[in-house]
C-alpha positions in Angstrom: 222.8 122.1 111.1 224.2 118.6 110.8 224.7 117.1 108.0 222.5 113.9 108.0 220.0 116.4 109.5 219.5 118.7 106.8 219.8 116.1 104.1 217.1 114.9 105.0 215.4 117.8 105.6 216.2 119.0 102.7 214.8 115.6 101.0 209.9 113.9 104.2 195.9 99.2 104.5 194.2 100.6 101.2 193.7 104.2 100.1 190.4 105.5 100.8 188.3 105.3 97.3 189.4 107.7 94.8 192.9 108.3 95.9 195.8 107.4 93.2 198.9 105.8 94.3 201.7 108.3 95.3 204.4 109.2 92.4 207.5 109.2 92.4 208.1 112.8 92.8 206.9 111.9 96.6 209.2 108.8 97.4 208.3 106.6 100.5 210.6 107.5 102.5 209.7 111.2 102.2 206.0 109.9 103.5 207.9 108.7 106.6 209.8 111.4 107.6 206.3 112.9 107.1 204.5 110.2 109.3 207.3 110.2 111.8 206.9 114.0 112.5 203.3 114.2 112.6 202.8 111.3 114.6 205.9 109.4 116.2 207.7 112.8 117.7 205.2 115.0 119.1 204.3 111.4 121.4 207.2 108.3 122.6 208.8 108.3 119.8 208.4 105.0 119.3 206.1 103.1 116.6 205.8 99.4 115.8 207.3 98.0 112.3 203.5 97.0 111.6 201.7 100.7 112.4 204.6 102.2 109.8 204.0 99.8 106.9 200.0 100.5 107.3 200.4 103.7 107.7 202.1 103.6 104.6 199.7 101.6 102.9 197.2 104.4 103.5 199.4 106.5 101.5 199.6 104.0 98.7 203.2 102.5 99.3 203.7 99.2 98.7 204.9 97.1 101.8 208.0 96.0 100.2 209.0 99.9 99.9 207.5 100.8 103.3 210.1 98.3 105.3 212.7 99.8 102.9 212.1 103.4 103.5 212.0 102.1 107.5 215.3 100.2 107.1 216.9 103.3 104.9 215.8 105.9 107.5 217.4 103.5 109.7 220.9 102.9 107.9 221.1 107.3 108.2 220.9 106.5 111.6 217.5 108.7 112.2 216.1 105.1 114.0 216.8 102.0 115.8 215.0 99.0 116.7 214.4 96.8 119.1 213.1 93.1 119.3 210.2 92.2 121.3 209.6 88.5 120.9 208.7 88.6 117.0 207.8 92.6 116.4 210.3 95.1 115.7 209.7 98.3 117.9 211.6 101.3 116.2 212.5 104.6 117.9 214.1 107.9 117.0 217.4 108.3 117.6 218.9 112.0 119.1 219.7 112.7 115.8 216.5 111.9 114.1 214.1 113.4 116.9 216.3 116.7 116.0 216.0 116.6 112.6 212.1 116.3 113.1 211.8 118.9 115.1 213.7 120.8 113.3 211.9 120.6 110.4 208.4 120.8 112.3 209.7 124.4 113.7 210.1 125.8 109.3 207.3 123.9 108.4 204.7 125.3 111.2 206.5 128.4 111.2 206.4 129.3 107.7 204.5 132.4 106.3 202.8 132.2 110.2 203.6 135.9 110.7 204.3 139.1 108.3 207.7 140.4 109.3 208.6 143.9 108.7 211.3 144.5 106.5 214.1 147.3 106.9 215.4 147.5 103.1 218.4 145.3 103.6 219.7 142.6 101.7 222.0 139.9 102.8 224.7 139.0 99.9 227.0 136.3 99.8 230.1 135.1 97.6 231.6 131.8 98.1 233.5 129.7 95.9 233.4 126.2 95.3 235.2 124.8 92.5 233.5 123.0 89.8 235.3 119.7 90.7 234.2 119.7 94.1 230.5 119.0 92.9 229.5 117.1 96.2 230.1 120.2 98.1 228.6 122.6 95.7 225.5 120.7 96.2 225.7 120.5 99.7 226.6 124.6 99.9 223.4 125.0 98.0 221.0 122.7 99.9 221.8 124.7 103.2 221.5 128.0 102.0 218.3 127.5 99.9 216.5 126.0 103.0 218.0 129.3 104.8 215.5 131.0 101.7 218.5 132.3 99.5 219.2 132.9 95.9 221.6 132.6 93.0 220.9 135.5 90.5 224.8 134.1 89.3 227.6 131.4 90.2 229.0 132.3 93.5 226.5 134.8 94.6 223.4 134.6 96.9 221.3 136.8 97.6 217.7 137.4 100.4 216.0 140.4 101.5 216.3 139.3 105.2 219.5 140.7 107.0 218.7 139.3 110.0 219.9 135.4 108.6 223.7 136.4 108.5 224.2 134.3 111.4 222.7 131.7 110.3 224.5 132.1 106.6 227.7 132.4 108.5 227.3 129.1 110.7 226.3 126.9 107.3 229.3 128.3 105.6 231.6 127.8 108.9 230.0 124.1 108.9 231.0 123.4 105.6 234.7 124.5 106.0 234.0 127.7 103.4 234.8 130.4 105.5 237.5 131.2 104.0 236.1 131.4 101.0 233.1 133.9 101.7 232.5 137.3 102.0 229.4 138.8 102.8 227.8 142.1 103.3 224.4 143.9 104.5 222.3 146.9 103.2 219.6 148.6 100.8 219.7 148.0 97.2 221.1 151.1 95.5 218.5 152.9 93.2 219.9 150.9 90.0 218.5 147.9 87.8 215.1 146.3 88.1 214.3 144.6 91.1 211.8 142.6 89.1 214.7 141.7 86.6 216.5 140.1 90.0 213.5 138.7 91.1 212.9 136.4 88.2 216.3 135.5 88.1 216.6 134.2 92.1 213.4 132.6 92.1 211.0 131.1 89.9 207.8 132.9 91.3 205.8 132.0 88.6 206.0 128.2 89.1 205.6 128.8 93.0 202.5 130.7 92.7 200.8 128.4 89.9 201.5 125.4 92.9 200.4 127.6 95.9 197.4 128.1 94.0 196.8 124.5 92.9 197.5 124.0 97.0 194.4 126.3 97.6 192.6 124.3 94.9 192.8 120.9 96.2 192.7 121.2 100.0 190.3 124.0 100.4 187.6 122.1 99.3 188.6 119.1 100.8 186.8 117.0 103.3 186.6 113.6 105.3 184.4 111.6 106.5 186.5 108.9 108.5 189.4 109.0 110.9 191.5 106.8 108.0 190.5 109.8 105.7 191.6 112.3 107.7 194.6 110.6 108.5 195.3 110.4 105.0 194.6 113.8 103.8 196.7 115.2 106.7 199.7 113.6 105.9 199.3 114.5 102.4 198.7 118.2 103.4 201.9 117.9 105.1 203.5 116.6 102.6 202.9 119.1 99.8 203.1 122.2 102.7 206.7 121.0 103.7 207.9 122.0 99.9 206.8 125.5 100.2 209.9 126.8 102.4 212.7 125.5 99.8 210.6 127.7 97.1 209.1 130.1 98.5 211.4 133.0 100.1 209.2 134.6 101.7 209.4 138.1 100.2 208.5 141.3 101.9 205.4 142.7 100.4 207.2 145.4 99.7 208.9 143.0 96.7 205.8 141.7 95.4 203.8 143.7 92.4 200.6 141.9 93.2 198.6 139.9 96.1 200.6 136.5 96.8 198.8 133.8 97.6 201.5 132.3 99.6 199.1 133.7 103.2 196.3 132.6 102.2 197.7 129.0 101.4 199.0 129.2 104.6 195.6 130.3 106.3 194.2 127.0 104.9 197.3 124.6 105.9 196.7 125.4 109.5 192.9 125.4 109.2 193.0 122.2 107.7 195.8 120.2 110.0 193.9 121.6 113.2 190.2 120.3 111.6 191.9 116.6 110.9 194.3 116.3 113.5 191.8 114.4 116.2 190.4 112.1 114.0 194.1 111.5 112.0 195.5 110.9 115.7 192.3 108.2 116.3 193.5 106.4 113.2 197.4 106.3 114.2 196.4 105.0 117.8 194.5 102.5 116.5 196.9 101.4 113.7 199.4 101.1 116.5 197.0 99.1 118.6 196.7 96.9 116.1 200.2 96.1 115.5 201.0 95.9 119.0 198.6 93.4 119.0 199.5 90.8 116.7 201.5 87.7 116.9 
């Protein structure tokens, strides 16, 4: 995967009545890789400055910090602009239209299907000296969005064999190859697996959100396209976290019943029941800016 690619995939008017402002934990440029997926790709690919900064508003971003997220996504060279008369009409570039798509394929995919698993375990060493912190980092970012774990420094670890190729060409990427080794099989009949578990992956912490997840969107309803645009960005928004925590263990791992399928029952429930009426909203949002002087 490219690099400006899986950085930031790695990174995605008034509120309706009731709705707090977004923190800072969801930045606004993360809302517009959000918006841009949902509603700029999957069309032209094009959206006026005006339909992005009240789209943004719905969310609860400032305007100042909607232009800024448009001109940073901009500077990562994920869109350009063009002038017509006094609007600014901004488009995805290759690279950005890739990197949404991309990221559309994990999030929609995710948890969509129970896989069966053989017993095998991929494991990985590669070294990255301390120094080099910028590439540690960068090692790490592509091979927890690949759903690995580091039970220690230098090791990783998933119950999924069948992502060596995809290990192998993020390690190739970042000039490591030389530096790896990795290997495929069963866990011998040694150790806890619970023990390993814990250590990986903080399962605790990514049930207690999948279950707040099922708390707030299960019950969830609209009443207005500008709600249901709202809520289905913001449905997005928290789903798209899921795949960088959640590695999507074989039951077979799991001691009791994860809520991870049913969260994902109710993300695809809910984006098919808002997606008309969130659509309405963006069409006329982009109306409207098309419109003005």
């Amino acid at each position: 995967m490219p690099e400006s690619r899986q950085r930031a995939a790695a990174r995605s008017a008034e509120a309706p009545a009731g709705r707090q402002r977004e923190s800072s934990s969801s930045s606004a440029r993360s809302l517009l890789l959000t918006t841009l997926g949902e509603f700029v790709h999957p069309r032209d690919g094009v959206a006026w400055t005006g339909t992005l900064v009240e789209a943004l508003g719905a969310l609860g971003v400032e305007e100042k910090s909607a232009r800024q997220a448009v001109a940073r996504t901009a500077a990562e060279g994920l869109l350009q602009s063009s002038r017509h008369g006094r609007k600014v009409r901004w488009s995805l570039t290759p690279t950005g239209a890739s990197l949404l798509q991309e990221g559309t394929e994990r999030i929609y995919g995710f948890m969509r299907q129970n896989r069966a698993w053989d017993g095998r375990w991929l494991v990985l060493t590669v070294g990255v000296p301390e120094s080099q912190r910028q590439l540690r980092h960068r090692l790490r970012t592509r091979l927890t969005w690949l759903g690995l774990g580091s039970p220690s420094p230098g090791l990783w670890v998933v119950p999924d064999a069948s992502k060596s190729d995809a290990v192998r060409a993020a390690v190739q990427e970042l000039g490591l190859l030389e530096r790896s080794f990795a290997w495929a099989g069963p866990a011998l009949a040694a150790g806890d697996p619970a023990a390993l578990l814990s250590s990986v992956w903080d399962l605790a912490s990514v049930e207690k959100r999948y279950l707040g997840f099922i708390d707030r969107f299960d019950a969830e309803e609209v009443t207005s396209d500008r709600e249901a645009f709202v809520a289905q960005v913001q449905l997005i928004q928290e789903w798209r976290r899921f795949p960088f925590l959640d590695p999507d263990l074989p039951v077979e791992l799991l001691d009791h019943d994860w809520p991870g399928p049913r969260a994902a029952t109710i993300f695809h429930d809910r984006r098919d029941r808002w997606h008309r009426r969130a659509q309405v909203e963006w069409d006329r949002m982009d109306r409207a800016a098309g419109d003005r002087n």
